[in-house]
N, CA, C and O atoms as a MOPAC input file, in Angstrom:
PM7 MOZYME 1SCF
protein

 N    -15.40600 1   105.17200 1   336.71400 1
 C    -15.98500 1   105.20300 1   338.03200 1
 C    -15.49400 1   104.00800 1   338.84800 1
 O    -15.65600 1   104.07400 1   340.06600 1
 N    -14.82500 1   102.76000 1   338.24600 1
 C    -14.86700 1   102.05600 1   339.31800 1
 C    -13.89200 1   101.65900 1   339.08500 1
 O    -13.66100 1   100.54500 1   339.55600 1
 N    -12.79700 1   102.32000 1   338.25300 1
 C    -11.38800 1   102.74600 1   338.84500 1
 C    -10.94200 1   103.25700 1   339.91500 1
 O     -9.98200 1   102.84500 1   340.56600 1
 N    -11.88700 1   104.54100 1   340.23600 1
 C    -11.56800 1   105.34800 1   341.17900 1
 C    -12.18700 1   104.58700 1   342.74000 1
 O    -11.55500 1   104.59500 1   343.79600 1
 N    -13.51300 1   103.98500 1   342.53900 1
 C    -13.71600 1   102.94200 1   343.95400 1
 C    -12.55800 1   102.11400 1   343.87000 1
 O    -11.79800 1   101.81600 1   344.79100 1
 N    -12.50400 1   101.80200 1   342.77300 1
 C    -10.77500 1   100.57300 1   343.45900 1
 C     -9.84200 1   101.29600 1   344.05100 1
 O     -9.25400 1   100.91700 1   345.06400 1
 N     -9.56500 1   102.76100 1   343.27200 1
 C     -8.39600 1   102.73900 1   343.92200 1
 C     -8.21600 1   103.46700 1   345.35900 1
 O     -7.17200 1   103.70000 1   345.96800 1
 N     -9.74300 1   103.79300 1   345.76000 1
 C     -9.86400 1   104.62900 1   347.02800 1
 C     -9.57100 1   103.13500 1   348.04800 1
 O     -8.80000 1   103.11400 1   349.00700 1
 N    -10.51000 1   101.78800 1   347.48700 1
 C    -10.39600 1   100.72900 1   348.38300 1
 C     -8.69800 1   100.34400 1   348.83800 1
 O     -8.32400 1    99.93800 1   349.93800 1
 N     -7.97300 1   100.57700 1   347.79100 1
 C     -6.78800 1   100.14100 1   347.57200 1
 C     -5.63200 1   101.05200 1   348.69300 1
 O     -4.75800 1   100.71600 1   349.49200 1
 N     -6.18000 1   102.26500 1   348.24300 1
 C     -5.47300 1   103.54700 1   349.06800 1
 C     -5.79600 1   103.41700 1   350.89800 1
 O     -5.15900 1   103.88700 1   351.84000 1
 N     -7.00600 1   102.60500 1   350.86800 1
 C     -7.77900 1   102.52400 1   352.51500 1
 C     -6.98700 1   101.46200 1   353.06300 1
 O     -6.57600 1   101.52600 1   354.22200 1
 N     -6.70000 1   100.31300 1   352.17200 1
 C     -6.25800 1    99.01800 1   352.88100 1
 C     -4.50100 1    99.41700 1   353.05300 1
 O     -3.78600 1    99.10600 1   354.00500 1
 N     -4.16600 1   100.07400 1   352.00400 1
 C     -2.95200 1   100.24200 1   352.31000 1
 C     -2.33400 1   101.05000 1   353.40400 1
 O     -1.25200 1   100.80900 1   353.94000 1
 N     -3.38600 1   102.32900 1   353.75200 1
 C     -3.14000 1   102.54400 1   355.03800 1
 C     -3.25200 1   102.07800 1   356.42700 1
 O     -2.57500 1   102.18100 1   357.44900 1
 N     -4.51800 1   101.44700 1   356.03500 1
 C     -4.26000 1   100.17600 1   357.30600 1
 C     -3.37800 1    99.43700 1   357.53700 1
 O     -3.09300 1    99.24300 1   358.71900 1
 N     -2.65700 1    98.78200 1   356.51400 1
 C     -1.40700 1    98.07600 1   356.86900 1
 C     -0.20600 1    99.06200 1   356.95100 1
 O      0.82200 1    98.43600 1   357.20900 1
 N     -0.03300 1   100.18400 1   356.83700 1
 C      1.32700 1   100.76600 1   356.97800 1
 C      0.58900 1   101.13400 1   358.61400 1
 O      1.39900 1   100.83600 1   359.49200 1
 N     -0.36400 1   101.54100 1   359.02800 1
 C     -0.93000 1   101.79600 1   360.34400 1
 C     -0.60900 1   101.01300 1   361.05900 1
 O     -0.76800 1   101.56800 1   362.14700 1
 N     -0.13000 1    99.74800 1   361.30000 1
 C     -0.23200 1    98.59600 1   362.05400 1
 C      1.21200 1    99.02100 1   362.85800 1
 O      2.16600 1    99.31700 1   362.13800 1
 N      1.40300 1    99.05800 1   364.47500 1
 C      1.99500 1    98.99900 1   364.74900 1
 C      3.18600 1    97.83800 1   364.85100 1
 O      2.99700 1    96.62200 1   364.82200 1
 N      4.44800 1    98.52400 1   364.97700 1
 C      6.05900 1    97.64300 1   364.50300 1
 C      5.82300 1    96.53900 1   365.85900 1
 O      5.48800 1    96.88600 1   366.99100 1
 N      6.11400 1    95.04500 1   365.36800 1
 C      6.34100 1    94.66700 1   366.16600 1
 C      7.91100 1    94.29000 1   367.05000 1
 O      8.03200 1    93.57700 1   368.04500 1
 N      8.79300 1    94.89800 1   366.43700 1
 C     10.20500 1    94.38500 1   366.56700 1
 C     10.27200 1    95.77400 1   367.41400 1
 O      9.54500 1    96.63600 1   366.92100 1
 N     10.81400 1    96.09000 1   368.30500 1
 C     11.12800 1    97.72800 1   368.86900 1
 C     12.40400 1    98.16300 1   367.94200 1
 O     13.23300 1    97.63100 1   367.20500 1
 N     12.08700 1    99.32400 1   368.38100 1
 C     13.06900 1   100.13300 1   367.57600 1
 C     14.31800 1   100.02400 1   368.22300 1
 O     14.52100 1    99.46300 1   369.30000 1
 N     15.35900 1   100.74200 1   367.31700 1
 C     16.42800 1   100.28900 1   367.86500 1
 C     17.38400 1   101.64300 1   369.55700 1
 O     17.70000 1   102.82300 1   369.70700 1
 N     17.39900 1   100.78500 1   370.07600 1
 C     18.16500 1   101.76700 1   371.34100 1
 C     16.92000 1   101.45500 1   372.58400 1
 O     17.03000 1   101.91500 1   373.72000 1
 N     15.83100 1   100.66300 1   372.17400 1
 C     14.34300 1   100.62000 1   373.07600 1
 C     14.13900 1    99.10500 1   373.31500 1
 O     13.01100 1    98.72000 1   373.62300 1
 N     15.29900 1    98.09400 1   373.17700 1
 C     15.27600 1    96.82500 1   373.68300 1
 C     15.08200 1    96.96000 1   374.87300 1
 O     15.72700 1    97.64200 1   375.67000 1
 N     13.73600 1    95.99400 1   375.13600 1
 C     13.84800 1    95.75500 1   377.14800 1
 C     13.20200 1    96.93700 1   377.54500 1
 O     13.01600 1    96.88000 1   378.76000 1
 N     12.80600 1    97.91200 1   377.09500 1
 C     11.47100 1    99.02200 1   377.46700 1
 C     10.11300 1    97.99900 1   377.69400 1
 O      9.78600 1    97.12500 1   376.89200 1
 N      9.63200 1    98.21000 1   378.55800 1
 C      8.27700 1    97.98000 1   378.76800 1
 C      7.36500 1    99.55100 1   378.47100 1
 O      7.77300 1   100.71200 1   378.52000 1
 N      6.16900 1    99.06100 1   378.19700 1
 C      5.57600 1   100.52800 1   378.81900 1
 C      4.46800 1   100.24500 1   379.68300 1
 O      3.67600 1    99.30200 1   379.66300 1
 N      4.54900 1   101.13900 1   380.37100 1
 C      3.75600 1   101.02000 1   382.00600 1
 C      2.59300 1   102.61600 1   381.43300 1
 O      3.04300 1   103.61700 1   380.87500 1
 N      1.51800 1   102.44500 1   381.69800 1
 C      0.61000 1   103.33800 1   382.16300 1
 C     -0.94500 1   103.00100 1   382.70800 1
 O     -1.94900 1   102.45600 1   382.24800 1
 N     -0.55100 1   103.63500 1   383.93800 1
 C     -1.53000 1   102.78000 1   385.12300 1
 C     -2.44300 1   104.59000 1   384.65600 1
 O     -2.16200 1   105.74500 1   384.33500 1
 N     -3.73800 1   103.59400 1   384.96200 1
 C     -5.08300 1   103.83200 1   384.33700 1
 C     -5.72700 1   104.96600 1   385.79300 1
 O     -5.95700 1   104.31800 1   386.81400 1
 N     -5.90700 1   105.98600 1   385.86400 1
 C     -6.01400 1   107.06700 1   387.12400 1
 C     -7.77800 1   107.17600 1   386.85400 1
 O     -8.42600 1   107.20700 1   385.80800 1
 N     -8.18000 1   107.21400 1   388.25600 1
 C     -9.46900 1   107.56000 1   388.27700 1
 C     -9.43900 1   108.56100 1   389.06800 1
 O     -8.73800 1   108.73000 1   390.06600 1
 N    -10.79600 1   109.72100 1   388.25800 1
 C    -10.69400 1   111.14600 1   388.91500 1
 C    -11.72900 1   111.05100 1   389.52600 1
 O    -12.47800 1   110.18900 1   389.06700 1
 N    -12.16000 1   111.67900 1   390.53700 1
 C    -13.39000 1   111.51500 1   391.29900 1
 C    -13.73500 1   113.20400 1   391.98400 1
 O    -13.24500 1   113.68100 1   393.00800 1
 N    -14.46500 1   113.68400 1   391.28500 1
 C    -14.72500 1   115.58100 1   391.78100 1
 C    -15.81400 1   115.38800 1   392.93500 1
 O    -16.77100 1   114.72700 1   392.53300 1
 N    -15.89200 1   115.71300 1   393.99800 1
 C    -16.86800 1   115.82400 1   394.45100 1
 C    -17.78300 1   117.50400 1   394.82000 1
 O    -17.62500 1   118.31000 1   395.73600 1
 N    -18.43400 1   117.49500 1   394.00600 1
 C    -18.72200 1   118.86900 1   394.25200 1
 C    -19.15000 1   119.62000 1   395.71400 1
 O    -18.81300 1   120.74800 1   396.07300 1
 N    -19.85300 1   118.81000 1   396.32100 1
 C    -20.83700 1   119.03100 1   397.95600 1
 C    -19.00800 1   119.49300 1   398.43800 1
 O    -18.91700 1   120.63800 1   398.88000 1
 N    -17.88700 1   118.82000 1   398.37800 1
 C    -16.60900 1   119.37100 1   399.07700 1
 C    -15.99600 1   120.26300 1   399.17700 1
 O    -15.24200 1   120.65400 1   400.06800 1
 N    -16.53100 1   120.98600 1   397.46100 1
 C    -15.85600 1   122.51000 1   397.48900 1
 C    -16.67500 1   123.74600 1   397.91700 1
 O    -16.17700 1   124.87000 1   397.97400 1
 N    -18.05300 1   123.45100 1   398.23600 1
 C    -19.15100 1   124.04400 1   398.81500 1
 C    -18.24200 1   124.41700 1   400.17400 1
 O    -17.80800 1   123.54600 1   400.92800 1
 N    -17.93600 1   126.43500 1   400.44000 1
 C    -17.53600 1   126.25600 1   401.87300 1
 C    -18.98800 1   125.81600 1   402.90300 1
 O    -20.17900 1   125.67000 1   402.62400 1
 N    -18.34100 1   125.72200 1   403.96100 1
 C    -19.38800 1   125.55300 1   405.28200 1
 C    -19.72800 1   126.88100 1   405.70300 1
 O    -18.88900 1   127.62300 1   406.21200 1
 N    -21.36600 1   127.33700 1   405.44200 1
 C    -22.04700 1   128.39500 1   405.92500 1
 C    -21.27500 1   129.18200 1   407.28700 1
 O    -21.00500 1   130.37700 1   407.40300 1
 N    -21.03600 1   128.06600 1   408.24200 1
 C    -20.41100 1   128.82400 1   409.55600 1
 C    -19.59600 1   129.38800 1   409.08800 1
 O    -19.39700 1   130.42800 1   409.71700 1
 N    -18.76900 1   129.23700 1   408.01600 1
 C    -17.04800 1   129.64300 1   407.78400 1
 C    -17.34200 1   131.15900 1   406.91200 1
 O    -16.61400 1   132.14500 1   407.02700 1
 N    -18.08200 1   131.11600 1   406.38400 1
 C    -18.50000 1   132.29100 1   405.61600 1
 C    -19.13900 1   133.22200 1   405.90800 1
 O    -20.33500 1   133.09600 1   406.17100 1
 N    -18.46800 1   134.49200 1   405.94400 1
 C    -18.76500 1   135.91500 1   406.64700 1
 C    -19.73900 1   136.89500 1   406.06500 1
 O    -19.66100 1   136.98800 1   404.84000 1
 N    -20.60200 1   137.61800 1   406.62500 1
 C    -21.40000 1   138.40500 1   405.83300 1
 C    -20.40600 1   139.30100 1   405.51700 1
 O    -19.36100 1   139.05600 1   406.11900 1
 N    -20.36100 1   140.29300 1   404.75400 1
 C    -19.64400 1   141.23600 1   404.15900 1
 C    -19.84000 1   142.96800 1   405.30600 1
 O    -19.05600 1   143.91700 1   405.28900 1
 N    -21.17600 1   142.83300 1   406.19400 1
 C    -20.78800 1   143.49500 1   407.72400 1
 C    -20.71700 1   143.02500 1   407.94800 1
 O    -21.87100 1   142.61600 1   407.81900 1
 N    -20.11400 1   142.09500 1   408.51500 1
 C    -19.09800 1   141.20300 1   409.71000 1
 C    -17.63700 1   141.73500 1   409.47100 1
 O    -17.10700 1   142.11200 1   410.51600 1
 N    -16.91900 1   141.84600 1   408.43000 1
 C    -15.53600 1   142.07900 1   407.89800 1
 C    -15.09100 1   144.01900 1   408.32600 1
 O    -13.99800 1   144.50200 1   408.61900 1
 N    -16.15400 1   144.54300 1   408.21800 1
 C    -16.30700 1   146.20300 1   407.90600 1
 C    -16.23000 1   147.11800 1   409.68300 1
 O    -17.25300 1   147.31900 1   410.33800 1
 N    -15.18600 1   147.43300 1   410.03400 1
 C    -14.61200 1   147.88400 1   410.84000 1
 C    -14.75500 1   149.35200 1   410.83000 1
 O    -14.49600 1   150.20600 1   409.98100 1
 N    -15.31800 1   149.40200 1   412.20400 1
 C    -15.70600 1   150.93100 1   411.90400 1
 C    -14.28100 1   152.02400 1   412.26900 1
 O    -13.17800 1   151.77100 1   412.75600 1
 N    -14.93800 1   153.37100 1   411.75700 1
 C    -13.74100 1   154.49000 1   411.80300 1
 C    -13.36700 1   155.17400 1   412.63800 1
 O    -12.51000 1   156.05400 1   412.55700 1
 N    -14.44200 1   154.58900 1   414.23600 1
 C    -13.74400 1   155.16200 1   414.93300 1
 C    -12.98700 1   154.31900 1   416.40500 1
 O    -12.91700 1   154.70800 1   417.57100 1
 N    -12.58000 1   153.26700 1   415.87200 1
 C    -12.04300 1   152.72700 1   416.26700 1
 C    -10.17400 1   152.79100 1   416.16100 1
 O     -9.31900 1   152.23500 1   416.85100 1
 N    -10.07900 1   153.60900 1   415.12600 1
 C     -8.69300 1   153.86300 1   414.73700 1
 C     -8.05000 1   155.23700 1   415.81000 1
 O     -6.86100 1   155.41000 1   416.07900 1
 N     -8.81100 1   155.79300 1   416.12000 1
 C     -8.25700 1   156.80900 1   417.15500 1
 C     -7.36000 1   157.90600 1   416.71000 1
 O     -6.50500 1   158.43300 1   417.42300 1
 N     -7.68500 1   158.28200 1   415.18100 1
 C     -7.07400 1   158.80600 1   414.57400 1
 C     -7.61000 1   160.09400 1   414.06400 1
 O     -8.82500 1   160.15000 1   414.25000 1
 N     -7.03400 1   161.33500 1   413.38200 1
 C     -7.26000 1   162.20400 1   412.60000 1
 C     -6.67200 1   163.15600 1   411.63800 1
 O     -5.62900 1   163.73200 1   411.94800 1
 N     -7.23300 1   163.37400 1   410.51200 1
 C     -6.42900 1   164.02000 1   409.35900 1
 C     -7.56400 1   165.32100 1   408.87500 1
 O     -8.70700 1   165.23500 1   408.42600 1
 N     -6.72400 1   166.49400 1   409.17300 1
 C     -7.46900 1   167.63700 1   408.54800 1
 C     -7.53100 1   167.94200 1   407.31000 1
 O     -6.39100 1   167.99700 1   406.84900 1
 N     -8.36900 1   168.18100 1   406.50600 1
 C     -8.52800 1   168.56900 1   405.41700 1
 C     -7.12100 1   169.28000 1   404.72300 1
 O     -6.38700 1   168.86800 1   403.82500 1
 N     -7.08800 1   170.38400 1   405.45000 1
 C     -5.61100 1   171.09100 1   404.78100 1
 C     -4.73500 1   170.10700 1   404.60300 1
 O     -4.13800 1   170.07200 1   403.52700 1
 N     -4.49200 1   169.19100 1   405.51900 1
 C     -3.27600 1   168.48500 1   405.53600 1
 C     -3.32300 1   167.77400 1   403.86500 1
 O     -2.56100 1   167.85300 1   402.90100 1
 N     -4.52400 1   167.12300 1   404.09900 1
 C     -4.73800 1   166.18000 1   402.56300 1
 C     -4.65700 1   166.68900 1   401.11600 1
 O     -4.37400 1   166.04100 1   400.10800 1
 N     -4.97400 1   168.01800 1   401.23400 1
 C     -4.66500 1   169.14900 1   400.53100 1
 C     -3.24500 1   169.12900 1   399.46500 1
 O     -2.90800 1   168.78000 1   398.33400 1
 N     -2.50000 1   170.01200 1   401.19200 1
 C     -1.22500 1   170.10600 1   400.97600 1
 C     -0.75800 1   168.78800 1   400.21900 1
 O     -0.69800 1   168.82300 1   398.99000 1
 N     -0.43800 1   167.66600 1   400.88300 1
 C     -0.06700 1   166.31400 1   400.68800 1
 C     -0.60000 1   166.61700 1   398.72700 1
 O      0.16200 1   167.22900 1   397.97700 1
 N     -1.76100 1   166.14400 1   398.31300 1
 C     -2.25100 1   166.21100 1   397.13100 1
 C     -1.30000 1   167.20300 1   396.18900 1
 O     -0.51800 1   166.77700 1   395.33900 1
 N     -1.49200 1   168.43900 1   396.46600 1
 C     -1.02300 1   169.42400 1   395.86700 1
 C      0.86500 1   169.20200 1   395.68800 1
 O      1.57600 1   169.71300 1   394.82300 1
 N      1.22900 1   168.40300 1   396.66800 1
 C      3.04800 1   167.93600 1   396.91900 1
 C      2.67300 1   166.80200 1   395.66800 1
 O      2.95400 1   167.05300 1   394.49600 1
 N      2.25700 1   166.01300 1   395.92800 1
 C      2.17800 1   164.88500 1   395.15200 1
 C      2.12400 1   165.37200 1   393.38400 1
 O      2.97900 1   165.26600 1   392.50500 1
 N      0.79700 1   165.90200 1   393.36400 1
 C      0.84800 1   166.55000 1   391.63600 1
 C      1.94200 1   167.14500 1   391.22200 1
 O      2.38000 1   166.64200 1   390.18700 1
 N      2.67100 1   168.19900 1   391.71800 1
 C      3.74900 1   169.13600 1   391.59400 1
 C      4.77800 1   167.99100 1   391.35200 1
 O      5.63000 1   168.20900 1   390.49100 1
 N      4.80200 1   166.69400 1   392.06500 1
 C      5.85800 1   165.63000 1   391.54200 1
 C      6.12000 1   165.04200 1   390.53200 1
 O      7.17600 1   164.94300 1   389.90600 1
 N      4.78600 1   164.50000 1   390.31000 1
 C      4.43200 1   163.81100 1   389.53200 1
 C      4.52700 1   164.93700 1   388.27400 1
 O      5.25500 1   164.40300 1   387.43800 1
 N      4.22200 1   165.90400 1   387.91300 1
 C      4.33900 1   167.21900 1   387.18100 1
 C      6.25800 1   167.14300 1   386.94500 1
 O      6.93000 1   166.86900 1   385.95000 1
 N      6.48100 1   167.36100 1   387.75100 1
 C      8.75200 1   167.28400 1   387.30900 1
 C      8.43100 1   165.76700 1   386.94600 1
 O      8.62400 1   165.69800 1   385.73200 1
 N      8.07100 1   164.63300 1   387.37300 1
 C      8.39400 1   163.74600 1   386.70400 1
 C      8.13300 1   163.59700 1   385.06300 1
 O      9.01700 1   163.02100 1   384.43000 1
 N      7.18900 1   163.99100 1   384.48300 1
 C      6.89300 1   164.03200 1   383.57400 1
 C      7.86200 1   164.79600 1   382.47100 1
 O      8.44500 1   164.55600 1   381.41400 1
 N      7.66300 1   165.80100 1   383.34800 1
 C      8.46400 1   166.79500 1   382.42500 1
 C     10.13700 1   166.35900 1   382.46200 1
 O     10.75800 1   166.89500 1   381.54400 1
 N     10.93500 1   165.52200 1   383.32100 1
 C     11.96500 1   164.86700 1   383.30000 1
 C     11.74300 1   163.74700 1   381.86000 1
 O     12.39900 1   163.66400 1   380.82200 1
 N     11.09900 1   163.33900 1   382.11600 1
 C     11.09800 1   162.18700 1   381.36300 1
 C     10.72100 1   162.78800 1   380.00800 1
 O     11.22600 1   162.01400 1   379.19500 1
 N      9.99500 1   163.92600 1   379.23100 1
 C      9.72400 1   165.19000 1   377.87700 1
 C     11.70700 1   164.83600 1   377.64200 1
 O     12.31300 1   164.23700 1   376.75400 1
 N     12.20300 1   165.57900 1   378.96700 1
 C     13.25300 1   165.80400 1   378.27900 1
 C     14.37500 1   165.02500 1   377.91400 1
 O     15.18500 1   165.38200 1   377.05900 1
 N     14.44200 1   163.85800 1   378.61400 1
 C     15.17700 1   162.83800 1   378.17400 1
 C     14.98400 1   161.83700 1   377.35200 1
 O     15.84500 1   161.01900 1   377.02700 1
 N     13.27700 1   161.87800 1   376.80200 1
 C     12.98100 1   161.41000 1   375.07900 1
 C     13.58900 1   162.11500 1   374.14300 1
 O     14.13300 1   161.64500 1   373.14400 1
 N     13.50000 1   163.43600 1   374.49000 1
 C     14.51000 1   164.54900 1   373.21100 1
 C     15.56800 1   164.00900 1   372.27600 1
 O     16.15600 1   164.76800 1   371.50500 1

């Protein structure tokens, strides 16, 4: 038992001294200084809070539909839909056949 405390004491001190930083620099690092300037962060939270005036109700943004002066008949959206699937339909089936 007090082999093994010696040799844990022994194993502790010896890493402390291989721990000790070199005092000679290494070689190719003559004449290096090292510089590191010490940064203070400062968050202020109240800053990222927007300002009530600046922030919109969600009706304020919402534009009504008949302001666009516009119109689309049903058939039309239809047709359009029905063009679109039928495309998308050859595309598919293009692409069946060129996995083959």
């Amino acid at each position: 038992m007090k082999r093994i405390i010696l040799l844990s004491i022994l194993l502790m001190a010896l890493s402390l001294v291989f721990a000790q930083p070199a005092t000679t620099p290494q070689p190719g690092f003559e004449g290096v200084q090292v510089y590191s300037e010490q940064q203070e962060i400062e968050i202020q939270i109240k800053a990222m809070i927007p300002d009530i005036t600046v922030v919109q109700l969600k009706t304020d943004t919402y534009t009504k539909p008949g302001l666009y002066d516009y119109t689309i008949h049903l058939g039309i959206i239809q047709d359009e839909s029905r063009q679109q699937l039928i495309n998308w339909q050859n595309e598919i089936n293009n692409w069946l056949e060129e996995s083959k």
